[in-house]
Backbone as JSON Lines, residues from 0, in Angstrom:
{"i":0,"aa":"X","n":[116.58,154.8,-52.05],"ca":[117.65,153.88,-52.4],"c":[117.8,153.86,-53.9]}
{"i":1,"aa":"X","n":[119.03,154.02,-54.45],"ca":[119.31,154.26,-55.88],"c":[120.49,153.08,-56.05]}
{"i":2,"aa":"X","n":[119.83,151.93,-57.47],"ca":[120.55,151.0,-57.52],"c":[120.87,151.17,-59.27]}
{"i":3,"aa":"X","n":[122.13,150.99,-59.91],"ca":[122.23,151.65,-61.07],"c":[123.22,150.13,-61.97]}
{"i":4,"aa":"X","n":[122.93,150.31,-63.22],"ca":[123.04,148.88,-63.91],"c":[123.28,150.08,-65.35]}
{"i":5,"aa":"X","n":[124.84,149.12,-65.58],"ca":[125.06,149.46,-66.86],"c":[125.04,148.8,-67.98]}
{"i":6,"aa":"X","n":[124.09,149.27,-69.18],"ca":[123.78,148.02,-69.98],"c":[124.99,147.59,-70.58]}
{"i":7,"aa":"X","n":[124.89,146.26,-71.09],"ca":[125.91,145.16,-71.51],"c":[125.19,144.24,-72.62]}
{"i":8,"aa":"X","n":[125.91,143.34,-73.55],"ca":[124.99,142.88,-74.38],"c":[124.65,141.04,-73.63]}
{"i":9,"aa":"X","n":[124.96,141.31,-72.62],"ca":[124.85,140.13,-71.86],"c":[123.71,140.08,-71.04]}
{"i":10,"aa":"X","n":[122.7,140.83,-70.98],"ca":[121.57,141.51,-70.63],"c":[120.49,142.12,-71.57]}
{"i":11,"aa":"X","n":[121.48,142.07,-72.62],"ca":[119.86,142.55,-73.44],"c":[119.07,141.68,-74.2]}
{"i":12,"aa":"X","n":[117.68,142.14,-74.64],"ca":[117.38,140.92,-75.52],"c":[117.34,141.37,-76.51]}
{"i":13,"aa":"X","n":[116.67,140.81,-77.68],"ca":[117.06,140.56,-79.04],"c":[117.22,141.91,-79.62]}
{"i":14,"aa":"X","n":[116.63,142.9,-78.88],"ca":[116.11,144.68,-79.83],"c":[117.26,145.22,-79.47]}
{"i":15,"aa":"X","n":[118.42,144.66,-78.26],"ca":[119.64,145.15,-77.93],"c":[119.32,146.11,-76.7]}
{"i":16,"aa":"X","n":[118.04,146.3,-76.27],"ca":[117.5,147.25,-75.55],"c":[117.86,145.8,-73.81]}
{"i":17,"aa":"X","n":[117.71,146.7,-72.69],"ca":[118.2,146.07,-71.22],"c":[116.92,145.2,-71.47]}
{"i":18,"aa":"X","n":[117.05,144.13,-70.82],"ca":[115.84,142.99,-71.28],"c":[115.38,143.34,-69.57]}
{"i":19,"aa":"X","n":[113.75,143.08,-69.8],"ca":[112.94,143.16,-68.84],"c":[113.06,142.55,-67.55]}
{"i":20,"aa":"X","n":[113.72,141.07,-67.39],"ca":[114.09,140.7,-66.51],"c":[114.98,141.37,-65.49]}
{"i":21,"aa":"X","n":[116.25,141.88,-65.82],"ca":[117.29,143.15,-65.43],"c":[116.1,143.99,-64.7]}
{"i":22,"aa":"X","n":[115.79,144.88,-65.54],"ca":[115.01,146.38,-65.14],"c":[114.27,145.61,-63.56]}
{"i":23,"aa":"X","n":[113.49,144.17,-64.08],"ca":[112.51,143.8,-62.88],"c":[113.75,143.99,-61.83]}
{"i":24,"aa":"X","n":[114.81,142.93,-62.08],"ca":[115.47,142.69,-60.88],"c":[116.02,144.27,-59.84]}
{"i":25,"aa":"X","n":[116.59,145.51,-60.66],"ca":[117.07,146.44,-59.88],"c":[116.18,146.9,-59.2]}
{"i":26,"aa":"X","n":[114.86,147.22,-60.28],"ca":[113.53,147.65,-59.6],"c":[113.54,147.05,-58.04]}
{"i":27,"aa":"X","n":[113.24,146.34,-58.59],"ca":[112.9,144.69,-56.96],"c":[113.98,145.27,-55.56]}
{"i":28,"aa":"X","n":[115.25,145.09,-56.28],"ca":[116.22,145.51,-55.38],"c":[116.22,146.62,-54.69]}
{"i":29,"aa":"X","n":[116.01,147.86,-55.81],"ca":[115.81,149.49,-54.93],"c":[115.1,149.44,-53.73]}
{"i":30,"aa":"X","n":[113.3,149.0,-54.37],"ca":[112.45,148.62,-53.72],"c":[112.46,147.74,-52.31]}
{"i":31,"aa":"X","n":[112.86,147.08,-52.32],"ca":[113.6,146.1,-50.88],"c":[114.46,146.52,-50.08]}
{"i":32,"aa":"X","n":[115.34,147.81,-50.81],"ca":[116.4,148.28,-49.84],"c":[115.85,149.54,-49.3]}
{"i":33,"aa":"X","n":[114.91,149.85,-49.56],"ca":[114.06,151.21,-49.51],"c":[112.92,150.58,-47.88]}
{"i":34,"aa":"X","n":[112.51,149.57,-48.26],"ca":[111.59,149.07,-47.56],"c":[112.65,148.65,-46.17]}
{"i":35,"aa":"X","n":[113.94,148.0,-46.4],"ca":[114.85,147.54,-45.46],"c":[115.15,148.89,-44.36]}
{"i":36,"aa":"X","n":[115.37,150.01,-44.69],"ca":[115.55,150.77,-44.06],"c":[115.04,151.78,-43.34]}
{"i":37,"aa":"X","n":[113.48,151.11,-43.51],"ca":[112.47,151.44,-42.26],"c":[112.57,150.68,-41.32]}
{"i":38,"aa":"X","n":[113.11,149.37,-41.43],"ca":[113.1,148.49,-40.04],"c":[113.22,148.39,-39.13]}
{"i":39,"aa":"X","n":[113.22,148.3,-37.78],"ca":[113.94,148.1,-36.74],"c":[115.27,147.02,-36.74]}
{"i":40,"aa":"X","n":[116.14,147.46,-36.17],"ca":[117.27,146.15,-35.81],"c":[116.54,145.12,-35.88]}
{"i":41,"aa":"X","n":[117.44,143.87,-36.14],"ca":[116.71,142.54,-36.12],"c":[115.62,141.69,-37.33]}
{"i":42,"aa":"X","n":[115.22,143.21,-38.07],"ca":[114.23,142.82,-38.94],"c":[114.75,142.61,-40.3]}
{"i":43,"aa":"X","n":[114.17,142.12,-41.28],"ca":[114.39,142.24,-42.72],"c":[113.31,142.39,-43.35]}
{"i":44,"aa":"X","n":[113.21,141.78,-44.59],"ca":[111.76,142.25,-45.79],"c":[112.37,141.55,-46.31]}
{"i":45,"aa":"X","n":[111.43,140.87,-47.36],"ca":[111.19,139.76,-48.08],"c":[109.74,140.26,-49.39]}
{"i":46,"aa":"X","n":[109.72,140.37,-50.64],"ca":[109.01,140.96,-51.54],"c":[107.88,139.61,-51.85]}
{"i":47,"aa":"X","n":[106.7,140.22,-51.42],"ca":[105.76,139.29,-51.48],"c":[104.48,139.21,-53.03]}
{"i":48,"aa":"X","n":[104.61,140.7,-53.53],"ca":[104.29,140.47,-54.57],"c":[104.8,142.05,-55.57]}
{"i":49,"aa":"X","n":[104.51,141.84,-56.54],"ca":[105.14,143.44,-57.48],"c":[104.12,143.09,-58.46]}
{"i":50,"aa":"X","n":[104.3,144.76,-58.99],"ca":[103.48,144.79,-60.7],"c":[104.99,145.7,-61.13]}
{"i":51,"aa":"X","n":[105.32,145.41,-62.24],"ca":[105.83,146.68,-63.18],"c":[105.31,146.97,-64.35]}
{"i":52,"aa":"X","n":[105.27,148.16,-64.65],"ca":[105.23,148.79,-65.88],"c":[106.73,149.22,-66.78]}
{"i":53,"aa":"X","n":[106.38,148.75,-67.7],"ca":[107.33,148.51,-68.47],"c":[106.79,149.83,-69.93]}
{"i":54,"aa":"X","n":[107.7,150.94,-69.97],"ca":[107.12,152.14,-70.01],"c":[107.88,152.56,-71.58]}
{"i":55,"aa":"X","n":[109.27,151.95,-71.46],"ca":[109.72,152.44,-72.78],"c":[111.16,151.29,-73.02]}
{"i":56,"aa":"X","n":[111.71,151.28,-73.92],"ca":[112.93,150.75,-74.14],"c":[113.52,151.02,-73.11]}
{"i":57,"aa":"X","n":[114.31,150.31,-72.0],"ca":[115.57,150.34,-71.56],"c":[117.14,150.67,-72.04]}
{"i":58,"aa":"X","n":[117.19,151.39,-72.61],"ca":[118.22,151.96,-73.69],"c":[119.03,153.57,-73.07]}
{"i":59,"aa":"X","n":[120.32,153.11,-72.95],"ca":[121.07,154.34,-72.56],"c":[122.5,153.89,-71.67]}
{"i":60,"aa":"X","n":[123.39,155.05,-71.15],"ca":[124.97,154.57,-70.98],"c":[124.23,154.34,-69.67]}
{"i":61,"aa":"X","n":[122.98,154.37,-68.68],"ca":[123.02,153.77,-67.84],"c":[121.38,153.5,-66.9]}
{"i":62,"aa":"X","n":[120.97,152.6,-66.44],"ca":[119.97,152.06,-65.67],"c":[119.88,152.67,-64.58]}
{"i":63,"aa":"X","n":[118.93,153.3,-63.94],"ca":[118.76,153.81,-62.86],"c":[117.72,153.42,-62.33]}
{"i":64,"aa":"X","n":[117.35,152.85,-60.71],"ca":[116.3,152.39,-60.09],"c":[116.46,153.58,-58.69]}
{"i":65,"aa":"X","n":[115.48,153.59,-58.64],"ca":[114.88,155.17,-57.17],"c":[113.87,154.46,-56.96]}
{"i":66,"aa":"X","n":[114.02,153.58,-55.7],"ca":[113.06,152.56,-54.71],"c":[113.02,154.05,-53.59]}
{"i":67,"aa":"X","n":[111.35,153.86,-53.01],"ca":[111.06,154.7,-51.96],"c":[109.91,154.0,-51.32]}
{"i":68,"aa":"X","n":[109.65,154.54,-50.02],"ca":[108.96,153.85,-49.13],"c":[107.69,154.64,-49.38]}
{"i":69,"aa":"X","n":[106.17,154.02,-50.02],"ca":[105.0,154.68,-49.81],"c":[104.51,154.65,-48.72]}
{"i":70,"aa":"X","n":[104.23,153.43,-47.76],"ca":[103.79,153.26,-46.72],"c":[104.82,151.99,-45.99]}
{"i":71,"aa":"X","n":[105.11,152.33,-44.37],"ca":[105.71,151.45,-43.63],"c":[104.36,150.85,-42.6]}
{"i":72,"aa":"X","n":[104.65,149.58,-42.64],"ca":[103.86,149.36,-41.91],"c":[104.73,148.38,-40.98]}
{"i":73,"aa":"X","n":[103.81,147.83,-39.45],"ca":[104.9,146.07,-38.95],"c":[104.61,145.55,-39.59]}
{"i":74,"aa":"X","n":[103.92,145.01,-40.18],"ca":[104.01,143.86,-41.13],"c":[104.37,143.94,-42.94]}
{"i":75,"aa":"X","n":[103.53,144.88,-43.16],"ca":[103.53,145.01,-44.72],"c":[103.69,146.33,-44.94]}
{"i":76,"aa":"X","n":[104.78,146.58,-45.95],"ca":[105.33,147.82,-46.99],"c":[105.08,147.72,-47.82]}
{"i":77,"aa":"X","n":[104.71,149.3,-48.56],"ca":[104.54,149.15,-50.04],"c":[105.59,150.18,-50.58]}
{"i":78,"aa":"X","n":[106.1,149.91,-51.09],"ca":[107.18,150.7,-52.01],"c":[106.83,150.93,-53.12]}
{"i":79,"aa":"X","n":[107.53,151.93,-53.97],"ca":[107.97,152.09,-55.52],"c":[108.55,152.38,-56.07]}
{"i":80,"aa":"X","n":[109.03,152.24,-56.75],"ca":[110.55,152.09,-57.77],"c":[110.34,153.09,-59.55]}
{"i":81,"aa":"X","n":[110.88,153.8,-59.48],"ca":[111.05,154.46,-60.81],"c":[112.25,154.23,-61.13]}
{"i":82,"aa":"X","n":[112.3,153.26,-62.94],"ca":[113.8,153.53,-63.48],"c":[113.56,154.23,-64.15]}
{"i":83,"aa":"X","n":[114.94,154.86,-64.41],"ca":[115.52,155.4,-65.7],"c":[116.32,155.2,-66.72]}
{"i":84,"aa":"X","n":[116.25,155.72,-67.22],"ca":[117.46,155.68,-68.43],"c":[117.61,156.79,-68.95]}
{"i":85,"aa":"X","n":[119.79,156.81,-68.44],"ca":[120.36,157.65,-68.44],"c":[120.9,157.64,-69.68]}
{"i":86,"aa":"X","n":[120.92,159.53,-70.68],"ca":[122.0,159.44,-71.49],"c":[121.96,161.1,-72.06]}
{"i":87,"aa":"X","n":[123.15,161.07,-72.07],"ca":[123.73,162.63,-72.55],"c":[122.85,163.17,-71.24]}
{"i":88,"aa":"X","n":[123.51,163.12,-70.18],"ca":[122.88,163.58,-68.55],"c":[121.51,163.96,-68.64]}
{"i":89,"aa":"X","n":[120.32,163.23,-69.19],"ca":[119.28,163.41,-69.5],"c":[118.32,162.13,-68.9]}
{"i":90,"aa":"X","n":[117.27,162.18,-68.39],"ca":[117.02,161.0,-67.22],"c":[115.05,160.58,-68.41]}
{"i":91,"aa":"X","n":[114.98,159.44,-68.89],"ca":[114.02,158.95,-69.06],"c":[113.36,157.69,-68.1]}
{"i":92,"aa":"X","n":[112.0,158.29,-67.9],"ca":[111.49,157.28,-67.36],"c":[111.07,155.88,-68.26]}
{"i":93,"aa":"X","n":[111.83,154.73,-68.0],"ca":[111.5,153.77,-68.64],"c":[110.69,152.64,-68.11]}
{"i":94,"aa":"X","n":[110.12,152.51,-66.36],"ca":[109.59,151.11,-66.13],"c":[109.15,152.43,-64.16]}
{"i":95,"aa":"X","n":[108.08,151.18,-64.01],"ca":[107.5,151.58,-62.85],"c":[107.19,150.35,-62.19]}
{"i":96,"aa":"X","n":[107.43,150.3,-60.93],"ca":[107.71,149.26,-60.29],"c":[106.79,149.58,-58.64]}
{"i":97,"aa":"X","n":[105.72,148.76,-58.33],"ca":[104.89,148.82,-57.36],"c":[105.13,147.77,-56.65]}
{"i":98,"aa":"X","n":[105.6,147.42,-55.24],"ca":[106.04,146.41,-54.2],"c":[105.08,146.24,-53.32]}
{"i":99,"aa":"X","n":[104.96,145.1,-52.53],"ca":[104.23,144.73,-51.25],"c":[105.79,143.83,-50.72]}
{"i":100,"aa":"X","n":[106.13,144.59,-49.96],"ca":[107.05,143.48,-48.79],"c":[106.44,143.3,-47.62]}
{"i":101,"aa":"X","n":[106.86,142.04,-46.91],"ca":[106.83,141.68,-45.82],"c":[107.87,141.56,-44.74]}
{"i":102,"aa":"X","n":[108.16,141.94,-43.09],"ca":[108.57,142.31,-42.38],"c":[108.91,140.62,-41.79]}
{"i":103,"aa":"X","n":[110.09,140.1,-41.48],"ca":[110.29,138.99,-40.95],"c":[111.66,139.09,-40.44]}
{"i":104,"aa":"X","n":[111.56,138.53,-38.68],"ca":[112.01,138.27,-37.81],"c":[113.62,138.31,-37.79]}
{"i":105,"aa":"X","n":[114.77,138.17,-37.31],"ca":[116.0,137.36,-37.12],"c":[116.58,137.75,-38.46]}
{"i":106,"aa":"X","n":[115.74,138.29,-39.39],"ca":[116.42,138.1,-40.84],"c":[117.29,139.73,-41.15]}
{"i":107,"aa":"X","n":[118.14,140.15,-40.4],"ca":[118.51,141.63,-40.73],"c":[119.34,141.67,-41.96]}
{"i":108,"aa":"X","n":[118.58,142.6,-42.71],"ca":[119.76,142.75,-43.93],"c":[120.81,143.41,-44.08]}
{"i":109,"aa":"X","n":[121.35,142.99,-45.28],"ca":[122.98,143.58,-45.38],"c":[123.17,144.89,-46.21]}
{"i":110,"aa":"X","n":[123.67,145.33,-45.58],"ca":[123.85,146.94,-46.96],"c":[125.17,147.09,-46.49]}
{"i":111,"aa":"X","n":[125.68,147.26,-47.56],"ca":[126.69,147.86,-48.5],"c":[127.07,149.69,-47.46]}
């Protein structure tokens, strides 16, 4: 699952670079939609805990998150998330993103 964020100065913090919060959130997101689409009907995921690494400036014409499924389990997934940062079609790794979701009931998610 590839979720992509173009920086804005409404998002960055003070260095002008994508502020850490952002990067967490797409991370989070890839990661969840990656994990969502092992499910069975009926099910959803819910992110029970994360680490990221925060690897370099967030800086470039664009944010890239690549959420993938390490392990599916019924109850608990672990995912991970590599961003990037895109520029002059050149891909830096800027943040690393490690998930634990959880598998819960009635809750099916929505995709796009």
């Amino acid at each position: 699952m590839e979720i992509a964020l173009a920086p804005r100065p409404e998002i960055a913090q003070q260095h002008g670079f994508v502020h850490a919060g952002a990067v967490s959130a797409i991370a989070d997101t890839a990661a969840g939609y990656a994990a969502l689409g092992m499910m069975p009907a009926g099910r959803g995921v819910l992110t029970t805990e994360f680490k990221i690494n925060l690897l370099a400036p967030a800086a470039g014409e664009r944010i890239v998150a690549r959420g993938k499924v390490v392990k599916a389990g019924r109850t608990l997934t672990l995912a991970q998330t590599e961003v990037l940062a895109e520029n002059d079609g050149k891909e830096r790794l800027v943040a690393l993103l490690t998930a634990t979701l959880m598998a819960i009931e009635g809750r099916e998610g929505i995709v796009d």
